[in-house]
C-alpha positions as CSV (number, residue, x, y, z in Angstrom):
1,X,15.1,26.5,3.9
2,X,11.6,25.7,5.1
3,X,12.0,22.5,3.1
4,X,15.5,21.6,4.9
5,X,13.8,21.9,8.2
6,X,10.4,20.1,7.3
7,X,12.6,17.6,6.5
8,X,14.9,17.2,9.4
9,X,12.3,17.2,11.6
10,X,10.7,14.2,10.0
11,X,13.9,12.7,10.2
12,X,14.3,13.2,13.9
13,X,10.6,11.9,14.4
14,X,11.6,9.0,12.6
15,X,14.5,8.4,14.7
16,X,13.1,9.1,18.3
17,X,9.8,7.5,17.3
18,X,10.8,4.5,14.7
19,X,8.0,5.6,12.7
20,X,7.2,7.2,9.3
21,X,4.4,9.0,7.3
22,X,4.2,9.0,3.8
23,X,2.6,11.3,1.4
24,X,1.6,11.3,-2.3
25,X,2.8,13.5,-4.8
26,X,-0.3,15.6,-3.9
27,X,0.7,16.0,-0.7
28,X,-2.0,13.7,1.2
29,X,-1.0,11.4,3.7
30,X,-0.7,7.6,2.5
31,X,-0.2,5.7,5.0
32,X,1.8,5.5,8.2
33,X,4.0,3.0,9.9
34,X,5.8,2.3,13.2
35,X,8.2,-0.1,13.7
36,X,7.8,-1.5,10.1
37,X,4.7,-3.5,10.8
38,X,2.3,-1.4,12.5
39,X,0.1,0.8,10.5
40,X,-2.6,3.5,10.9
41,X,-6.2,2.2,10.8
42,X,-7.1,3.0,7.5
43,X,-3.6,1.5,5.9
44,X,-5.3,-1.5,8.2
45,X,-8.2,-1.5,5.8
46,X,-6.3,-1.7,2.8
47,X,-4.2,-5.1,4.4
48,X,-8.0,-6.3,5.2
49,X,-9.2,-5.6,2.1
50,X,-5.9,-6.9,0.5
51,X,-6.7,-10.3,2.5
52,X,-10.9,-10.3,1.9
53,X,-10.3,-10.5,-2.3
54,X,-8.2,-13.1,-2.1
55,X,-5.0,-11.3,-3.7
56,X,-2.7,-13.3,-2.5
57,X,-3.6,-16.3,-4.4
58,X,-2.1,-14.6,-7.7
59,X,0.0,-12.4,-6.0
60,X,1.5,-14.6,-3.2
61,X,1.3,-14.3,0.3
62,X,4.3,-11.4,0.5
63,X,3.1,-9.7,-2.6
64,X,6.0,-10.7,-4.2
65,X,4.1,-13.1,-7.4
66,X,2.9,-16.4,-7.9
67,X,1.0,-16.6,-10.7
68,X,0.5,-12.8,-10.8
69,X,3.5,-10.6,-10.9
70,X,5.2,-9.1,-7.9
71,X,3.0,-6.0,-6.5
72,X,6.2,-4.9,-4.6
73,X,8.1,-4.4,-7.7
74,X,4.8,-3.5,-9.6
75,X,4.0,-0.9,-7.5
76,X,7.5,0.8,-8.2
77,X,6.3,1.9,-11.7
78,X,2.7,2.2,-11.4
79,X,1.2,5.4,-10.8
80,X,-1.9,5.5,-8.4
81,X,-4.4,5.4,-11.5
82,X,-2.8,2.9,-13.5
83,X,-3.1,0.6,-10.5
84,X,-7.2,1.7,-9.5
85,X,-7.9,1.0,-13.7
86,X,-5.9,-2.2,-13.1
87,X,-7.7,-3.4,-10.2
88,X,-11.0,-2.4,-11.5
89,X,-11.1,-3.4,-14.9
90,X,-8.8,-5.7,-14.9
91,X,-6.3,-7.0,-17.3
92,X,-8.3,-10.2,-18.6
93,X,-5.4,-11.2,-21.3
94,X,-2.6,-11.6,-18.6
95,X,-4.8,-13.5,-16.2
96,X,-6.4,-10.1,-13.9
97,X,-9.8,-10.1,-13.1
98,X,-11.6,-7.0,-12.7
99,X,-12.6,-6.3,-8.7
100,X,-15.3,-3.3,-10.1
101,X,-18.0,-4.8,-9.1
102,X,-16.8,-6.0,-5.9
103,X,-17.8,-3.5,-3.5
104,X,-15.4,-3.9,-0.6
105,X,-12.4,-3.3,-2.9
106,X,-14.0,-0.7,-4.9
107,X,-15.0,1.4,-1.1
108,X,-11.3,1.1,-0.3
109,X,-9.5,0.9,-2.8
110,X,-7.3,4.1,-1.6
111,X,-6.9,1.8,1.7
112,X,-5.7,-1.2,-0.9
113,X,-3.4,1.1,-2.4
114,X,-1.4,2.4,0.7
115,X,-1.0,-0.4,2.0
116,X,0.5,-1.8,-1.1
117,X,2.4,1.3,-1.3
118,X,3.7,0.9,1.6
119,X,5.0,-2.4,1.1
120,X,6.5,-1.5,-2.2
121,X,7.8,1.2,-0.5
122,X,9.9,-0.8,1.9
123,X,8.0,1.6,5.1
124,X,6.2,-1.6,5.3
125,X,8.4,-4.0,6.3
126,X,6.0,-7.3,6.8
127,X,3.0,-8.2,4.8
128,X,1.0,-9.3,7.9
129,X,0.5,-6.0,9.7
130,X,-1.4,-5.1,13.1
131,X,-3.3,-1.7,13.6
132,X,-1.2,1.1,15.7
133,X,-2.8,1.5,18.9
């Protein structure tokens, strides 16, 4: 019962306020989003971190592929840690470089992974996204 009402009273916050929050499995907040392209500051950092390394140039602008696959779909069967040991150490024979040593990915790479969450998700409804005031 606690469950039933938990959940109706995101629902109703979603529909008076047009927004949602997300959690993980372990129950942490992921990222949050309002009106499908606004997002909480540090679901900001992963779209600036996203943009800083250059992702889209494999990935495409949208995060749907180019040369790299699509992150949207991607993300759908990915768990948190396959995508941190994919973005860290790569996947050199299918064209993924490893970010490891690049420090701005590697200090947010929870941020990185919201975000992209969030997109995969559908929450995130736009891949250019502006910071909830």
């Amino acid at each position: 019962m606690k469950y039933r009402r938990a959940t109706l009273a995101v629902l109703s916050c979603i529909a008076l306020f047009g927004a949602a929050a997300y959690s993980s499995a372990q129950g942490n907040q992921l990222y949050t989003v309002v009106d499908g392209n606004k997002v909480d500051p540090q679901t900001m950092k992963g779209f600036r971190t996203w943009r800083a390394a250059a992702c889209d140039r494999c990935h495409g602008p949208n995060q749907e592929g180019m040369v790299g696959p699509s992150l949207i779909e991607s993300l759908k069967r990915l768990s948190k840690d396959e995508f941190v040991t994919t973005v860290t150490k790569g996947r050199l024979e299918k064209g993924m470089p490893s970010f490891g040593e690049n420090k701005t990915v590697v200090d947010n790479i929870d941020q990185l992974y919201a975000y992209l969450k969030g997109r995969s998700d559908g929450a995130i409804t736009s891949a250019k996204v502006q910071e909830m005031p």
